[in-house]
N, C-alpha and C positions, 0 to 999 in steps of 0.2 A: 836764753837761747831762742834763737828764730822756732812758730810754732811750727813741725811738719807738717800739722793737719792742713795749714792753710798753703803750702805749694807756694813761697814765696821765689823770689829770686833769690839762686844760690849766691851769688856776684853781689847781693847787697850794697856791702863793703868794698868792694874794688872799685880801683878811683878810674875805672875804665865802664861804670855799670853806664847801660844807654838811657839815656835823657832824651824827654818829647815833655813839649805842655799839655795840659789837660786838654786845651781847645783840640788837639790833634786825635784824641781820642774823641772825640763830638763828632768829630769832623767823617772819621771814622765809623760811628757807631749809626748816624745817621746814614748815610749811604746803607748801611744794613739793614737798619729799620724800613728804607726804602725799598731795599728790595722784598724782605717781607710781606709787607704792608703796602697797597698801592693808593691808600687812604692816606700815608705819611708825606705833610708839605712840609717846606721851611719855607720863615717870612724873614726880610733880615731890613735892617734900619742901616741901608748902604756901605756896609761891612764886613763884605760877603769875604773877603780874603782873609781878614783878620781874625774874624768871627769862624775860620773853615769851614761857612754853607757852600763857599763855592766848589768844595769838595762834591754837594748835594749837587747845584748847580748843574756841575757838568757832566753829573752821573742822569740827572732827571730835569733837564731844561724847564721841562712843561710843569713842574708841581716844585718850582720854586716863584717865591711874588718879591720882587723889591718893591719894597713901599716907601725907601727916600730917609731923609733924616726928619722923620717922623716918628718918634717912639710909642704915644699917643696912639696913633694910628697903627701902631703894630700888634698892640695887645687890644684893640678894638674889632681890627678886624680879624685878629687869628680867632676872638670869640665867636665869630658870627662864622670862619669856616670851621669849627667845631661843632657849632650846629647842626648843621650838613652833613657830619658823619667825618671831617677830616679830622688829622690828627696835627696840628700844627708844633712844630718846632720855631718860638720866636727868635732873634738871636742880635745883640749888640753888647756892649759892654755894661757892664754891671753897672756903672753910673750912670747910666740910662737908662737901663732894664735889668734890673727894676726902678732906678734913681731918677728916672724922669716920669716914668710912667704910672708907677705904683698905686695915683687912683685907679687905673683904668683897669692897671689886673687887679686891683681890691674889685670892683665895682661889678666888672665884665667878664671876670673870671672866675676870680675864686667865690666870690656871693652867688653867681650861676653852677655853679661846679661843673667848669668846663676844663674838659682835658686838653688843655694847653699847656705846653711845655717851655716854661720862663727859662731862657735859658744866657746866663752873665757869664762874661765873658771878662778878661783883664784885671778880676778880681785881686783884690789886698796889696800890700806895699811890695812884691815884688814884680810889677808893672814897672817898676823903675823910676827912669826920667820923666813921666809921664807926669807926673808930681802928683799932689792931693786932691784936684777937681776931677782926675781919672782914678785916683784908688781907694775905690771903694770900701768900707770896710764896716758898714751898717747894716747891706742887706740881707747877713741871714737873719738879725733880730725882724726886721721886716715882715721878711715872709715867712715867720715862723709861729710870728701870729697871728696870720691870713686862716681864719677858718677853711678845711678841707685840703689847705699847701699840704703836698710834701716837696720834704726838702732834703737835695742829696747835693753831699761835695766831696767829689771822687780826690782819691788818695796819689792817683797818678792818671797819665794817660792810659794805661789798657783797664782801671778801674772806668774812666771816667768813658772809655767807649763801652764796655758791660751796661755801667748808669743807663746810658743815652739809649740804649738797643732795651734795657728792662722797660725802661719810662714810656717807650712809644705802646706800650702795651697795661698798663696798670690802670686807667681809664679815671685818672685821676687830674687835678692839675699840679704842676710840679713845677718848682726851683731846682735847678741845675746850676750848680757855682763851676767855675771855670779858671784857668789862669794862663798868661802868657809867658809865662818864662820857662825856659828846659827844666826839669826837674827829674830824680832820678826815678825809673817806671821799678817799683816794689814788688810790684803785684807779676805775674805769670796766665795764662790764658786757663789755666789748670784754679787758681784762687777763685775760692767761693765768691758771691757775689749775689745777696737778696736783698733788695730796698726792703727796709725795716728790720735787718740783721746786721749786730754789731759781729764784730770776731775780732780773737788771738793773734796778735803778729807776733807779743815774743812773752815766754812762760816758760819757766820750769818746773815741770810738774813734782820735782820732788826737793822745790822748797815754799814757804809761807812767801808770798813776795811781802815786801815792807812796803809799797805806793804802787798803786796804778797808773799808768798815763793811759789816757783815752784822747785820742786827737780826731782829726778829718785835716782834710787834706794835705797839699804837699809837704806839710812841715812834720806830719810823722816819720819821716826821715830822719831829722833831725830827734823824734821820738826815738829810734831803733838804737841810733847812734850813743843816745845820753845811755839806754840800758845796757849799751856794752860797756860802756865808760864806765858806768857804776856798778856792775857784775865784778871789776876786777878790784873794787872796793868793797868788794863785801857786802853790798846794797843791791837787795833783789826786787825786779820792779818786773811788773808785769805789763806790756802795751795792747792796747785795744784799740783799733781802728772802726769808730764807729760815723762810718761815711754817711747814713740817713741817721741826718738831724732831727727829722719829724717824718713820722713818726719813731720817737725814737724807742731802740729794744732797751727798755726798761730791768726787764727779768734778767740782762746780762749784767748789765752798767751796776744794778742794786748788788748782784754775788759779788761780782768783783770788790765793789768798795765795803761787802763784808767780809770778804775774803782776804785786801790787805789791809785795810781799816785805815787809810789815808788816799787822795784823789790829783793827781795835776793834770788839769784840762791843756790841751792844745790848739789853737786856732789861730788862723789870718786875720783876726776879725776886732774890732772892738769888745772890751772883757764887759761891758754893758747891752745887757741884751741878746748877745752871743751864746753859743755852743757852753762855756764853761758856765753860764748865768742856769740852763737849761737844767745841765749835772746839776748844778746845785738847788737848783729846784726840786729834782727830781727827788736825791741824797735828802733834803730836809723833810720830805714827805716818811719817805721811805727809812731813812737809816743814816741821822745826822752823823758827820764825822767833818774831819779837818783836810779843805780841797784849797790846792793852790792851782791860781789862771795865769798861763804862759796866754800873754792877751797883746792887743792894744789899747794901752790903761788912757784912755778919754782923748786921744789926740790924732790927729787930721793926718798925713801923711806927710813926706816929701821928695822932691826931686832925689834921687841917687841910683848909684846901680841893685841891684837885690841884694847880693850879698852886707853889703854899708846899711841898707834901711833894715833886713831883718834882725845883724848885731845893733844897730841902733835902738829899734823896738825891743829889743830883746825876745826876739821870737824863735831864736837860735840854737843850738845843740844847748850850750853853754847857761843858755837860761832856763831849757827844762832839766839840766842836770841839775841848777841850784834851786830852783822849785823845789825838785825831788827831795832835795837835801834838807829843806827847811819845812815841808808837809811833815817830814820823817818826823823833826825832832819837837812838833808837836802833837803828833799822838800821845 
């Protein structure tokens, strides 16, 4: 059952629930942080629509910089206005930022420990027809072994404005995962929200669940959906939205997988190097047990609509249901 604690949307389940992409919530969140903060710029690598800086844009003409299709130069010089005291927001598509640039924020970023906020946009295989040179699906292993990164990828758009509004404020530098396609908003203005805190989206407290799923982004939907599926079969599963990747809350992710003593990870992302490689790193330190990765198992993308590439990938309701089913019956 949905947990109370976390104020989720009641409408879940309704095939009328409203849908926004994550970008929309950036778009959003910075405007906020702008008003805040008069130290908050965004730099964008000429994608200011796409990217919703132009949301920034037209809220704060003066403390936005287009720097061209130059990515290079976008994590170059957001280091050098962090210097100075500003707080930069970068902003292009994730195959470019970080997929073009990624020495420049190893080097100028994250080796300085400058708070600059990496922020991909168009993220993973529901970018669509954009095919595989645009869908990324590498960089959170990337930035998640950037000394001093954190890494956050918000569950929906009013999580992903929360992100953006924490991030201008943690004095850290930071990966911000993003994505362009409507997705359904889970979360409510009321849902907690702390970079470096996992949480409950669906538990019942008065049973043992049999599998956790632990996801980030917008495919924990597809998480919530398989635990109802599998509630009416008898199979109690517990979901965990843990939207910071790095650092990630350890003390949560380690109860849980002793609590139902099986694991399936959720992610947009390639299952090497990703979010589910991380669990299980973390599970073999802490508390070996048996984790299945609802992933992208070694392969590039391709042209289609979202819905075709995510049943394709298998990234689908349908594939963390049968995840679930098969972590189950090797406990």
């Amino acid at each position: 059952m949905l947990n109370k604690d976390t104020h989720l949307n009641p409408h879940i389940f309704s095939d009328d629930i409203e849908r926004a992409p994550t970008r929309d919530g950036f778009g959003r969140g910075a405007v906020e942080a702008g008003k805040e903060n008069e130290n908050v710029v965004v730099v964008c690598a000429d994608l200011a629509d796409s990217t919703r800086a132009q949301w920034f844009k037209d809220e704060f003409p003066k403390r936005y910089i287009e720097i061209g299709v130059a990515e290079q130069n976008l994590a170059t010089v957001a280091s050098g206005l962090s210097a100075v005291g500003k707080i930069p927001f970068i902003t292009s598509y994730a195959a470019f930022n970080p997929g073009r640039n990624y020495e420049q924020i190893r080097t100028t970023i994250a080796l300085n420990n400058r708070p600059v906020k990496v922020c991909g946009m168009h993220a993973g295989v529901s970018v669509g027809p954009d095919g595989a040179t645009h869908q990324m699906l590498e960089d959170i292993g990337l930035m998640r072994m950037l000394p001093h990164m954190v890494v956050v990828v918000p569950a929906d758009a009013e999580e992903a404005r929360k992100a953006t509004f924490e991030a201008s404020k943690n004095d850290r530098p930071t990966y911000l995962r993003f994505g362009r396609e409507k997705t359904p908003t889970m979360t409510t203005a009321e849902t907690p929200f702390e970079i470096g805190k996992a949480y409950y989206m669906w538990s019942d407290p008065n049973k043992t669940p049999d599998a956790t799923i632990i996801g980030i982004g917008s495919l924990l939907y597809g998480a919530l959906e398989a635990a109802h599926t599998l509630s009416k079969e008898g199979i109690a599963v517990d979901v965990i939205n843990s939207h910071t990747v790095k650092p990630l809350d350890v003390e949560t992710i380690v109860e849980a997988g002793k609590r139902s003593g099986a694991i399936v990870t959720v992610e947009e992302h390639q299952a090497h190097g990703g979010f589910g490689s991380l669990v299980a790193e973390t599970m073999a330190t802490h508390h070996p047990l048996p984790i299945e990765m609802v992933a992208v198992q070694d392969k590039f993308g391709q042209s289609g609509s979202p819905e075709e590439l995510l049943k394709h990938y298998q990234l689908d309701k349908d594939a963390i249901v049968s995840a679930v089913r098969k972590v189950v019956k090797r406990k």
